[in-house]
DSSP file (Angstrom, degrees, kcal/mol; ACC not computed):
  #  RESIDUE AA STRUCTURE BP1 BP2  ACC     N-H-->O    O-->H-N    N-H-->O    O-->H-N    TCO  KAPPA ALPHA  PHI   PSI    X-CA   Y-CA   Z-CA
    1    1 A X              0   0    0      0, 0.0    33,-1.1     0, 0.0     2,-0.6   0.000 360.0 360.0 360.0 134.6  -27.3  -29.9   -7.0
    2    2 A X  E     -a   34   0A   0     31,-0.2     2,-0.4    33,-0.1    33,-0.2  -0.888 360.0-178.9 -91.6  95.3  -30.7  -30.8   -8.5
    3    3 A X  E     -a   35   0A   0     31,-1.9    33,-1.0    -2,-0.6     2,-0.5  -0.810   3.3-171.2 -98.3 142.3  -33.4  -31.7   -6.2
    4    4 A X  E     -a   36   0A   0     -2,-0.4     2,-0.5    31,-0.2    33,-0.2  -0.974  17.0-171.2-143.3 145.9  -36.8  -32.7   -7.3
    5    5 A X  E     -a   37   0A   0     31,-1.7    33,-1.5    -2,-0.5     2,-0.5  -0.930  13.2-159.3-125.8 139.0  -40.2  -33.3   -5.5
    6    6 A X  E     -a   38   0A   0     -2,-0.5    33,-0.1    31,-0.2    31,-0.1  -0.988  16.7-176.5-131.7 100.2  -42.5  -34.7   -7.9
    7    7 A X  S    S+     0   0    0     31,-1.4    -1,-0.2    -2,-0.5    32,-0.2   0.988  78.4  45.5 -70.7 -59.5  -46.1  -33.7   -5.9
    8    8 A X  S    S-     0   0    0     30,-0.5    -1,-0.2    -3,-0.1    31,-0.1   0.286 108.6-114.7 -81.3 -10.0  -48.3  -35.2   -7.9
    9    9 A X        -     0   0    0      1,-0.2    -2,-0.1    29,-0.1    -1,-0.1   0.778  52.1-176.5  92.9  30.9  -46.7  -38.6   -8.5
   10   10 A X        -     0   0    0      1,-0.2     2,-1.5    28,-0.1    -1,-0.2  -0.415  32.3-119.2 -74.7 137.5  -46.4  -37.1  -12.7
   11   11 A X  S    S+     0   0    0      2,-0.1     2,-0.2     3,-0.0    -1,-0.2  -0.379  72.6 119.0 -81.0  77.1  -44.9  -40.2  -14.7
   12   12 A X        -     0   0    0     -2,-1.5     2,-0.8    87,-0.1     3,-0.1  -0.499  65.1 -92.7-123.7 163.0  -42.0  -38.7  -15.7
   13   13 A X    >>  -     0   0    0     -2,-0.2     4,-1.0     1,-0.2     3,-0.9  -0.803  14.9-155.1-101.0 114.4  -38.1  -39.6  -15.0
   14   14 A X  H 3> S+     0   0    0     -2,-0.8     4,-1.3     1,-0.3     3,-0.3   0.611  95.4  49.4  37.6-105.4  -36.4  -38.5  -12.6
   15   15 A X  H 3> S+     0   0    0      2,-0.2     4,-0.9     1,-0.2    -1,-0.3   0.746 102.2  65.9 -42.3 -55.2  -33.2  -38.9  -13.9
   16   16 A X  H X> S+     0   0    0     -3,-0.9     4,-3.3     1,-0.2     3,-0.7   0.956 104.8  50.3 -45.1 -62.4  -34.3  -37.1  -17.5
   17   17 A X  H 3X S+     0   0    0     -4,-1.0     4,-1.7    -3,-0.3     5,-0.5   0.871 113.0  41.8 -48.8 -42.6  -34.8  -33.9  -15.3
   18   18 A X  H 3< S+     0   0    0     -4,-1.3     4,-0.3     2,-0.2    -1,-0.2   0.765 111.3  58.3 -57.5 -19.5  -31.3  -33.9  -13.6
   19   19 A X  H <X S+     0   0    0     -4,-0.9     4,-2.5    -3,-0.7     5,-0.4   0.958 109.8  42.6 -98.6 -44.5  -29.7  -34.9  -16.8
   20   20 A X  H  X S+     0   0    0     -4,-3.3     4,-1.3    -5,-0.3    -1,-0.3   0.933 115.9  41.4 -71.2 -28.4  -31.0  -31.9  -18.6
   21   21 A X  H  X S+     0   0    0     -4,-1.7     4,-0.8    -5,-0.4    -2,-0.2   0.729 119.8  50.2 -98.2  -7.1  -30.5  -29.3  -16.4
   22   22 A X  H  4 S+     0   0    0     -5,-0.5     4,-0.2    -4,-0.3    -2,-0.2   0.950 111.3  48.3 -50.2 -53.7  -27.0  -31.1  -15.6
   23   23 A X  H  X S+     0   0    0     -4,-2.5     4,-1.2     2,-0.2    -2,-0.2   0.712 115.8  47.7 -77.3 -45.6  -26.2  -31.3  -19.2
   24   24 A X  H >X S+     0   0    0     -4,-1.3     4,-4.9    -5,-0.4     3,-0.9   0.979 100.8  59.2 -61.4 -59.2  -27.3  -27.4  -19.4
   25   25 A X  H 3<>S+     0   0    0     -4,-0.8     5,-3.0     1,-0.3    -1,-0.2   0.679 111.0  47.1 -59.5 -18.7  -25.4  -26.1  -16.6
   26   26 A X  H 345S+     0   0    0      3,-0.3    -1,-0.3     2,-0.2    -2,-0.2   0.619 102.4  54.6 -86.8 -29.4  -22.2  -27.4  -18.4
   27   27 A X  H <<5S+     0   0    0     -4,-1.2    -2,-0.2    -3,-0.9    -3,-0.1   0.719 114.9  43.2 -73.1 -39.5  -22.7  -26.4  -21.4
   28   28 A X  T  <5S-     0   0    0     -4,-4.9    -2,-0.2     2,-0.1    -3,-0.2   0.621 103.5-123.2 -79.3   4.5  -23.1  -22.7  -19.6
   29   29 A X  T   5 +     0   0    0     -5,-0.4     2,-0.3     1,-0.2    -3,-0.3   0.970  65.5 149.7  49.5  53.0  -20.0  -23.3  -17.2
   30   30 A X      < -     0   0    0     -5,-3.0     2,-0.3    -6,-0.1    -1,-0.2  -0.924  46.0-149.4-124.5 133.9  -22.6  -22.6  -14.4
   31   31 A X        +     0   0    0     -2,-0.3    46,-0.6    44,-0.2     2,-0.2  -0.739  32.1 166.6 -94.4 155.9  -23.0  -23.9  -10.8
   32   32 A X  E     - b   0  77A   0     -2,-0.3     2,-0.5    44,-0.2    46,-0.2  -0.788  38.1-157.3-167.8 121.4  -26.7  -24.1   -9.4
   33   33 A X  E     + b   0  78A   0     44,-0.8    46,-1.2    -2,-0.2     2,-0.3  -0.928  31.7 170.7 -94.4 118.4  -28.7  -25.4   -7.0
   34   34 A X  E     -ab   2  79A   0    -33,-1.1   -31,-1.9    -2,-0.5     2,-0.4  -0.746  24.5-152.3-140.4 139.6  -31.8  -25.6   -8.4
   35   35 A X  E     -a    3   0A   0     44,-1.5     2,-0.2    -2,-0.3   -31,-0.2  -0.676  10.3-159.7-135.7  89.6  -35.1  -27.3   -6.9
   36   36 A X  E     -a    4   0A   0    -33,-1.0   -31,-1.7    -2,-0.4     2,-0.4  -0.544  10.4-171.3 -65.4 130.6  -37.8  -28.7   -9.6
   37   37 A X  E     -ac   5  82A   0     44,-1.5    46,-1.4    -2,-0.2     2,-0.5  -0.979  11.4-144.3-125.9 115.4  -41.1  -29.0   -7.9
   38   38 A X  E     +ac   6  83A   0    -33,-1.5   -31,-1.4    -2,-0.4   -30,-0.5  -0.779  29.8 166.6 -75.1 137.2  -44.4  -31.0  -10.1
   39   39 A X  E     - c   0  84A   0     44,-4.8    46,-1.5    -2,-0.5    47,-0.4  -0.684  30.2-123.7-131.8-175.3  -47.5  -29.6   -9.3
   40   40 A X    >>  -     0   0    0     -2,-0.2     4,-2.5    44,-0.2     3,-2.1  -0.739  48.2 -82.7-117.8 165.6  -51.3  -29.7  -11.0
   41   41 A X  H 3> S+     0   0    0     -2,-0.3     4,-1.7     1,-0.3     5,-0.3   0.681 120.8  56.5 -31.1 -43.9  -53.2  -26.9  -12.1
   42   42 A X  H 34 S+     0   0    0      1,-0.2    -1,-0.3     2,-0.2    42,-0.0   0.339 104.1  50.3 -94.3   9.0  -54.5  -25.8   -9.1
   43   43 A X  H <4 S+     0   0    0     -3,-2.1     5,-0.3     2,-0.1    -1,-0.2   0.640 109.3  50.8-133.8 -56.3  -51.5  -25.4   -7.4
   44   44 A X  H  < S+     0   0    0     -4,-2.5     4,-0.3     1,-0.2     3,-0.3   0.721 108.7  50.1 -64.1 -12.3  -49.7  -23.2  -10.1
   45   45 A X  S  X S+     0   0    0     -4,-1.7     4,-1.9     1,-0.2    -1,-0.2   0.710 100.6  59.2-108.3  -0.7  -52.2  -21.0  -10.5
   46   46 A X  T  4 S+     0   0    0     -5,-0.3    -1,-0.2     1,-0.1    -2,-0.1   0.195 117.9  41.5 -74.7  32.1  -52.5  -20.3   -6.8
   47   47 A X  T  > S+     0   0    0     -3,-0.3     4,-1.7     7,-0.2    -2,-0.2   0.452 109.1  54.5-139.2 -32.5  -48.9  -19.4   -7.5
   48   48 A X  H  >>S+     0   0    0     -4,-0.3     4,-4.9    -5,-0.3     5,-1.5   0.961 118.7  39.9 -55.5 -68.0  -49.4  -17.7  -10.7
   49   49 A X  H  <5S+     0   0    0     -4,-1.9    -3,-0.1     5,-0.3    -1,-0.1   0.731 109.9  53.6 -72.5 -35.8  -51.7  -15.8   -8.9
   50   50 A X  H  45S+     0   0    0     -5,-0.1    -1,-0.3     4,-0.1    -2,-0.2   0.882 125.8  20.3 -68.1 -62.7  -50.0  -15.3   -5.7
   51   51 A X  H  <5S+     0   0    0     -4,-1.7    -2,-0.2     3,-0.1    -3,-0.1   0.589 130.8  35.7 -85.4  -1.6  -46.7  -13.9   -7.5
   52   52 A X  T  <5S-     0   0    0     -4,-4.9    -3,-0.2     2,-0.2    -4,-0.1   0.697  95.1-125.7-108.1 -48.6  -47.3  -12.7  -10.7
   53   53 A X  S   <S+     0   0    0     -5,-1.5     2,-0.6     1,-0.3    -4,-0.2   0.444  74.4 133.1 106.8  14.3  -51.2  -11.2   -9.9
   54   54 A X        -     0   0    0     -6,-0.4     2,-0.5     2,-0.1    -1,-0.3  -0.776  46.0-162.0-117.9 102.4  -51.9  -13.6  -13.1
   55   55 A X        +     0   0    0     -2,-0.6     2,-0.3    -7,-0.1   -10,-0.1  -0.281  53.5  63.2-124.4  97.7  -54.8  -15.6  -12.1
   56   56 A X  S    S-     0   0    0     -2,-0.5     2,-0.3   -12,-0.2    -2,-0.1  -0.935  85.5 -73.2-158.1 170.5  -54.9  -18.6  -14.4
   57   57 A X        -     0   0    0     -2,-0.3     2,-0.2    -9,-0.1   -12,-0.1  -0.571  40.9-179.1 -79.6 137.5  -52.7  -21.5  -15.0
   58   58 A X        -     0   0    0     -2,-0.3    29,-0.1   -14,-0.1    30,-0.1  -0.853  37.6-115.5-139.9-167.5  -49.6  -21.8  -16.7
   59   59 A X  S    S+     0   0    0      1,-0.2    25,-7.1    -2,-0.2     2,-0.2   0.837  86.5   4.7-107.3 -36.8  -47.2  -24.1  -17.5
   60   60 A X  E     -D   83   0A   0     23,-0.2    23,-0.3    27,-0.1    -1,-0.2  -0.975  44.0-166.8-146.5 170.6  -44.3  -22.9  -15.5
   61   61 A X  E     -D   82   0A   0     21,-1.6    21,-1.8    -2,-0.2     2,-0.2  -0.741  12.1-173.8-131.5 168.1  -42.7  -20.4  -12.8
   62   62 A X  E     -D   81   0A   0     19,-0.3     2,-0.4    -2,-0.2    19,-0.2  -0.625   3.8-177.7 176.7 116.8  -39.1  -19.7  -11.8
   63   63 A X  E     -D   80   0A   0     17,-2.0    17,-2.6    -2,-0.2     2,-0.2  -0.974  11.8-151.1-129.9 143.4  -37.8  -17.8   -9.4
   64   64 A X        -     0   0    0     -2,-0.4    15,-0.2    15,-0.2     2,-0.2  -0.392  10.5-154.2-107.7 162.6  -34.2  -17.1   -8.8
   65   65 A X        -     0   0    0     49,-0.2    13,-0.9    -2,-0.2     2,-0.1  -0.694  23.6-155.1-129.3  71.5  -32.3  -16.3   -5.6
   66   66 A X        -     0   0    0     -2,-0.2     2,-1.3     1,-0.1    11,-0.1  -0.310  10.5-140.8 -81.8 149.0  -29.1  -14.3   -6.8
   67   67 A X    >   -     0   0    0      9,-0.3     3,-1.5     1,-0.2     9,-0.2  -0.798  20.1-172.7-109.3  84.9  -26.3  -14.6   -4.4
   68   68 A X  T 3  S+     0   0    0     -2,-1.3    -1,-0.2     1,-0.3    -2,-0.0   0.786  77.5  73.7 -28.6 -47.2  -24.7  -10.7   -4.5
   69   69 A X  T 3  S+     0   0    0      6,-0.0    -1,-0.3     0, 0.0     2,-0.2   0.614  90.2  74.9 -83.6 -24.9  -21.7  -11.4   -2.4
   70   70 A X  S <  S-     0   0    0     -3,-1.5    -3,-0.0     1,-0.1     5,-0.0  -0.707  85.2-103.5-106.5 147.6  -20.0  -13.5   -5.7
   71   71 A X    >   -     0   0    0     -2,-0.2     3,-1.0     1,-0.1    -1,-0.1   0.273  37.3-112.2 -43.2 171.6  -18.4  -12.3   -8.9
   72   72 A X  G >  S+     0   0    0      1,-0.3     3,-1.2     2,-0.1    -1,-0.1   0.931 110.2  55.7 -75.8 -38.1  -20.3  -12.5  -11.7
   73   73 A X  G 3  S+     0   0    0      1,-0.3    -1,-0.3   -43,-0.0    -2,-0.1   0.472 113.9  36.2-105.7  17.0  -18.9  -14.6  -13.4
   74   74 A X  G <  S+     0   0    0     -3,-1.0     2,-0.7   -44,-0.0    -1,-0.3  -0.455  84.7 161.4-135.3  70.6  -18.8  -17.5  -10.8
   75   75 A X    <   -     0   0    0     -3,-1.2     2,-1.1   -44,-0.0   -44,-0.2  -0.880  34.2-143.7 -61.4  95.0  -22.3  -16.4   -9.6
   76   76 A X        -     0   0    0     -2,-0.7     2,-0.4    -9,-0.2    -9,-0.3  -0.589  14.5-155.7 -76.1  77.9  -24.0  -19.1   -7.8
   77   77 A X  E     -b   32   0A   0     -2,-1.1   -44,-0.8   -46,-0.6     2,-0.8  -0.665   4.6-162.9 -77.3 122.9  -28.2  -19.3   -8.5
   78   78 A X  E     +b   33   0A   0    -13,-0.9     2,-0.5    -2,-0.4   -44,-0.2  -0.846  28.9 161.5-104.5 101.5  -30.3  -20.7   -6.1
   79   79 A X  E     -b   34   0A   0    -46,-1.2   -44,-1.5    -2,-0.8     2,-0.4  -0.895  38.3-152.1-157.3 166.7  -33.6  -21.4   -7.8
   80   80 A X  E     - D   0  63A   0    -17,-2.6   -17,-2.0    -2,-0.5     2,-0.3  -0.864  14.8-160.0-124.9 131.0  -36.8  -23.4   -7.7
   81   81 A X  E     - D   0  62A   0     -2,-0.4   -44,-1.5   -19,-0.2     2,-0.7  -0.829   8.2-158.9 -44.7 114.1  -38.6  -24.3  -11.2
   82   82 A X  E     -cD  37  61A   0    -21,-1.8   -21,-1.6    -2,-0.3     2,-0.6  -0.984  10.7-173.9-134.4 100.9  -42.7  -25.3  -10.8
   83   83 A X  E     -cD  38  60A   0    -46,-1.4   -44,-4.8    -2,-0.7     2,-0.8  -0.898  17.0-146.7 -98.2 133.2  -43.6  -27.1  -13.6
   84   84 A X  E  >  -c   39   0A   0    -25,-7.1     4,-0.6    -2,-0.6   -44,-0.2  -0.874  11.1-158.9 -83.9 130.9  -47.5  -28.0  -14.0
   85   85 A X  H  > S+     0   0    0    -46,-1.5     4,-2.8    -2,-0.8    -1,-0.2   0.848  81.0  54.1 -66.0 -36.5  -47.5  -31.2  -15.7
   86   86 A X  H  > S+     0   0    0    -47,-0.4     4,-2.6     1,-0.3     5,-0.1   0.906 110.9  49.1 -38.2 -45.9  -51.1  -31.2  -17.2
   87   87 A X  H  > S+     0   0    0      2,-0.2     4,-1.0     1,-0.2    -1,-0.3   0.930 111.8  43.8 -79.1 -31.9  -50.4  -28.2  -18.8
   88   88 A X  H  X S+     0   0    0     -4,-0.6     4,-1.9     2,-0.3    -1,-0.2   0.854 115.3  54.7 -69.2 -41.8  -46.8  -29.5  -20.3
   89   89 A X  H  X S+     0   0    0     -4,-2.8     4,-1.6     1,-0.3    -2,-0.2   0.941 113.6  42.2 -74.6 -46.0  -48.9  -32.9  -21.3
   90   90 A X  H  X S+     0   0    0     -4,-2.6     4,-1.2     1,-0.2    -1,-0.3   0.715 111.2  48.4 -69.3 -12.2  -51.4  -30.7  -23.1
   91   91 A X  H  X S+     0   0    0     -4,-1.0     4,-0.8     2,-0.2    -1,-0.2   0.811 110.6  60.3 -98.1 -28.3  -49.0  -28.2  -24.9
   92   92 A X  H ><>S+     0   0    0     -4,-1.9     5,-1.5     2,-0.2     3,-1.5   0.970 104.8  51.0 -15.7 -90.2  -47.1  -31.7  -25.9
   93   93 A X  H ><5S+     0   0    0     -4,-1.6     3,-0.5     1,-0.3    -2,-0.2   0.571 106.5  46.4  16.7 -95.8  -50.0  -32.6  -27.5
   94   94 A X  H 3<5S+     0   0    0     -4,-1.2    -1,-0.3     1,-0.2    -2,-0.2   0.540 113.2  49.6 -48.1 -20.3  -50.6  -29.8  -29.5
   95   95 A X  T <<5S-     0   0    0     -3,-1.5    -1,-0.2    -4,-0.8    -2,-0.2   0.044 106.7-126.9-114.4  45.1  -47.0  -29.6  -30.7
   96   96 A X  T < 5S+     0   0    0     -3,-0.5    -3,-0.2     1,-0.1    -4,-0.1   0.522  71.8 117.1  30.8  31.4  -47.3  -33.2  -31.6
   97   97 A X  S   <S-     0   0    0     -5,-1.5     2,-0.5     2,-0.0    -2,-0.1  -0.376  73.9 -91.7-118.5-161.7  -43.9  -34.1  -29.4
   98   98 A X    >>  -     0   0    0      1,-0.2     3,-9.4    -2,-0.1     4,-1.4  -0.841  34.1-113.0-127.0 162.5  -43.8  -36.4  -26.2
   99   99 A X  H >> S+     0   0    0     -2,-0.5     4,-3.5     1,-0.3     3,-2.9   0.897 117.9  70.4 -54.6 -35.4  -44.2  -34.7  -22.7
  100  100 A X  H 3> S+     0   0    0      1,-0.3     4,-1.5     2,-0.2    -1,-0.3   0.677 102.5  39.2 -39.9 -27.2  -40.8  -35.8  -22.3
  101  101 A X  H <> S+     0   0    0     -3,-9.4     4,-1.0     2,-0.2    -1,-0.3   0.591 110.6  57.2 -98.4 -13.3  -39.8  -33.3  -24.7
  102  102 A X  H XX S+     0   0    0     -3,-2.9     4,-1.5    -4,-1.4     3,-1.3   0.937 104.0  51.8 -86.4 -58.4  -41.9  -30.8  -23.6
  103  103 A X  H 3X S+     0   0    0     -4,-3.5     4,-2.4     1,-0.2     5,-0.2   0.931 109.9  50.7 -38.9 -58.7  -40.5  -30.8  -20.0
  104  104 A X  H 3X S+     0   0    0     -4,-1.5     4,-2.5     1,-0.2    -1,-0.2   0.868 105.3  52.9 -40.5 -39.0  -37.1  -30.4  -21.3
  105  105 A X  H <X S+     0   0    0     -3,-1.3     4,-1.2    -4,-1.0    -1,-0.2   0.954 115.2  44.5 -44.0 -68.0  -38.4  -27.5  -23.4
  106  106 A X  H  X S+     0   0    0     -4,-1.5     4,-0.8     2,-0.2    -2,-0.2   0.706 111.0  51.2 -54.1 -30.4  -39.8  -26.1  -19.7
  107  107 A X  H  X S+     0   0    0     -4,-2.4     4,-1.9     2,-0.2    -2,-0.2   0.987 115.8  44.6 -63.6 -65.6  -36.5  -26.9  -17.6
  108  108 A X  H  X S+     0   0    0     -4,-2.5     4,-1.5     2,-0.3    -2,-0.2   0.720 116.5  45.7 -43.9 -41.8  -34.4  -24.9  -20.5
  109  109 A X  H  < S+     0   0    0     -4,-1.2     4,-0.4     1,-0.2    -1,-0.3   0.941 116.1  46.7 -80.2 -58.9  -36.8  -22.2  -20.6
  110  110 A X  H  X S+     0   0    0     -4,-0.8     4,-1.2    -5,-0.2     3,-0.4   0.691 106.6  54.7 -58.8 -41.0  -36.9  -22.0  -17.0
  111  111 A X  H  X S+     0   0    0     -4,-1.9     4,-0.8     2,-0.3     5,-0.2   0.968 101.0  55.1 -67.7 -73.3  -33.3  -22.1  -16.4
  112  112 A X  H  <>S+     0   0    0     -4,-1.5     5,-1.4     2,-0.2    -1,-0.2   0.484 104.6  61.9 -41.9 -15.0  -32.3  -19.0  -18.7
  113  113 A X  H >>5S+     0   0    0     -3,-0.4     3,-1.3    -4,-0.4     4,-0.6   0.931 102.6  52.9 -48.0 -91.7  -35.1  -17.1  -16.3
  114  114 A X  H 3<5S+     0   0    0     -4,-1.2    -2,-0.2     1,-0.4   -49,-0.2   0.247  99.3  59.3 -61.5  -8.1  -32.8  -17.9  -13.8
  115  115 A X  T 3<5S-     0   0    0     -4,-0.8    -1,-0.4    -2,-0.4    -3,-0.1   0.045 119.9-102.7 -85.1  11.4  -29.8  -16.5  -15.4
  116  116 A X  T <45S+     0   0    0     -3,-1.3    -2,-0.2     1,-0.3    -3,-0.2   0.406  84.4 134.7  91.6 -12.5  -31.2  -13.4  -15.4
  117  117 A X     << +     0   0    0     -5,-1.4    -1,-0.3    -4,-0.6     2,-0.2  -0.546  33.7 166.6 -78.9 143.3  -32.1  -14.0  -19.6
  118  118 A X        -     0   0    0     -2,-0.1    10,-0.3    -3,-0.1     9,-0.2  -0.902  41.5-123.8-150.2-157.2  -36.0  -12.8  -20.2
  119  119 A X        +     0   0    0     -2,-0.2     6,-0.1     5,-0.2     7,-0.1   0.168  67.5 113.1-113.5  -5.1  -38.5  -11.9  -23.0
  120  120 A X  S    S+     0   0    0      4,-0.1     2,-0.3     5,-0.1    -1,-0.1   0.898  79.6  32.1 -79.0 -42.5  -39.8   -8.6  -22.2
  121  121 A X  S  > S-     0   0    0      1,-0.1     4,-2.5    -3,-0.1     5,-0.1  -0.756  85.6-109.3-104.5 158.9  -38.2   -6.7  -25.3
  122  122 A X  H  > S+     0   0    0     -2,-0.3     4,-4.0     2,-0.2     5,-0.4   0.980 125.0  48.3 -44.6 -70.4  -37.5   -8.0  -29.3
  123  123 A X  H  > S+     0   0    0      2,-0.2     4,-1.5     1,-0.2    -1,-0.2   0.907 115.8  42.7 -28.9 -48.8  -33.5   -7.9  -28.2
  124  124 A X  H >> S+     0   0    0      1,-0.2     3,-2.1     2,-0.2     4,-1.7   0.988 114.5  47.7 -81.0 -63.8  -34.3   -9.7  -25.0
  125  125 A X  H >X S+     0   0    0     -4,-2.5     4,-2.9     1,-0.3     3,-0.7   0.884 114.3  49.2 -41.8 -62.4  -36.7  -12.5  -26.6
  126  126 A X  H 3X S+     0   0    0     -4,-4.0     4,-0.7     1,-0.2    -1,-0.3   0.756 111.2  48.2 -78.4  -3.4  -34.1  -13.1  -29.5
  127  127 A X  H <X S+     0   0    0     -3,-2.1     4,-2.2    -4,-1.5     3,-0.3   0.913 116.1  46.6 -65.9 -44.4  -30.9  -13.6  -27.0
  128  128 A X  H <X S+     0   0    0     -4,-1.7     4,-4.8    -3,-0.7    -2,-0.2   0.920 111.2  51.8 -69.7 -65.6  -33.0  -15.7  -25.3
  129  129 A X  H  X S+     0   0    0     -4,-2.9     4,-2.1    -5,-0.4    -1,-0.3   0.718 109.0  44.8   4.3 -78.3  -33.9  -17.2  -28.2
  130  130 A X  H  X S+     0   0    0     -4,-0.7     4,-2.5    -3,-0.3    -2,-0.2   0.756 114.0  53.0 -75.2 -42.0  -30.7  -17.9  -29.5
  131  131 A X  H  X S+     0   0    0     -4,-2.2     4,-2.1     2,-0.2    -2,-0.3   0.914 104.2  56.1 -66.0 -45.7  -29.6  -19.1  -26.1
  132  132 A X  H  X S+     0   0    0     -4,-4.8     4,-3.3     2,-0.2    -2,-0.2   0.956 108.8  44.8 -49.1 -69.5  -32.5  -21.4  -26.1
  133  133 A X  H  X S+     0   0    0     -4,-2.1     4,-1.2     2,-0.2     5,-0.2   0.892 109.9  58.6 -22.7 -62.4  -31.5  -23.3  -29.6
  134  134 A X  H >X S+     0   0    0     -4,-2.5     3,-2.6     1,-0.3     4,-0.8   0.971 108.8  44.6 -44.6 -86.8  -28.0  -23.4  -28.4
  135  135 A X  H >< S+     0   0    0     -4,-2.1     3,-1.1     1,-0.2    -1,-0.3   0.738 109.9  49.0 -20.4 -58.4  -29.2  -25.4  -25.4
  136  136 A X  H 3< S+     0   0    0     -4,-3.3    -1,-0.2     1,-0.2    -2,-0.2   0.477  95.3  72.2-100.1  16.8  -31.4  -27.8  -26.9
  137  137 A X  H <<        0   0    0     -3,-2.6    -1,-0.2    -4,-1.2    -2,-0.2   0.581 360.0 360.0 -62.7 -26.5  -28.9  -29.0  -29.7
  138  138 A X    <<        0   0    0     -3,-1.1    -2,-0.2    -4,-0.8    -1,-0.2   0.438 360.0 360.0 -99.2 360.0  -27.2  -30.6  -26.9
């Protein structure tokens, strides 16, 4: 299940967020509930700042809730997404594409954090990577 609170009123659809991380979560054979929240600047980087020690804005957070008690491989992630839209509409911008494409960009990104995929090492960045492509061919 997708739920999304759109704080800020960001003109985005709806429907476009469910449908990618719908569309994702099928493609991974993955169950989720997952809860996308829009926020402004000031709200992610009290948040930034609040769980990372990071205090500036960025574009997004995701933090997962893994649920031990099930096998791995029908693991069940409960986890919430924060995308800043300003920041998403300015990195848009710059990479000449339309915010639409940039959120999707953030959901995907965001989502593989919540599978446990991250960045930290060369290995990890180019699984991630790879995983990331995969995803947004579809």
């Amino acid at each position: 299940m997708i739920e999304i609170n759109n704080q800020i009123k960001a003109p985005i659809s709806l429907q476009l967020i469910k449908n990618v991380l719908n569309q994702a979560l099928k493609k991974l054979n993955r169950q989720m509930n997952i809860s996308v929240v829009l926020v402004d600047g000031i709200t992610i980087r009290r948040l930034n700042r609040r769980y990372r020690k990071i205090n500036r804005i960025t574009d997004v957070l995701s933090f997962a809730n893994l649920d031990k008690n099930l096998p791995v491989n029908k693991l069940l992630t409960n986890g919430e997404i924060i995308i800043c839209y300003s920041r998403a509409r300015q990195q848009a911008l710059a990479q000449r594409h339309l915010i639409s494409q940039e959120i999707k960009i953030l959901l995907l990104h965001s989502l593989l954090h919540l599978l446990g995929y991250h960045h930290q090492t060369l290995a990890q960045k180019q699984l991630m990577d790879k995983k990331m492509q995969q995803l947004i061919k579809k």
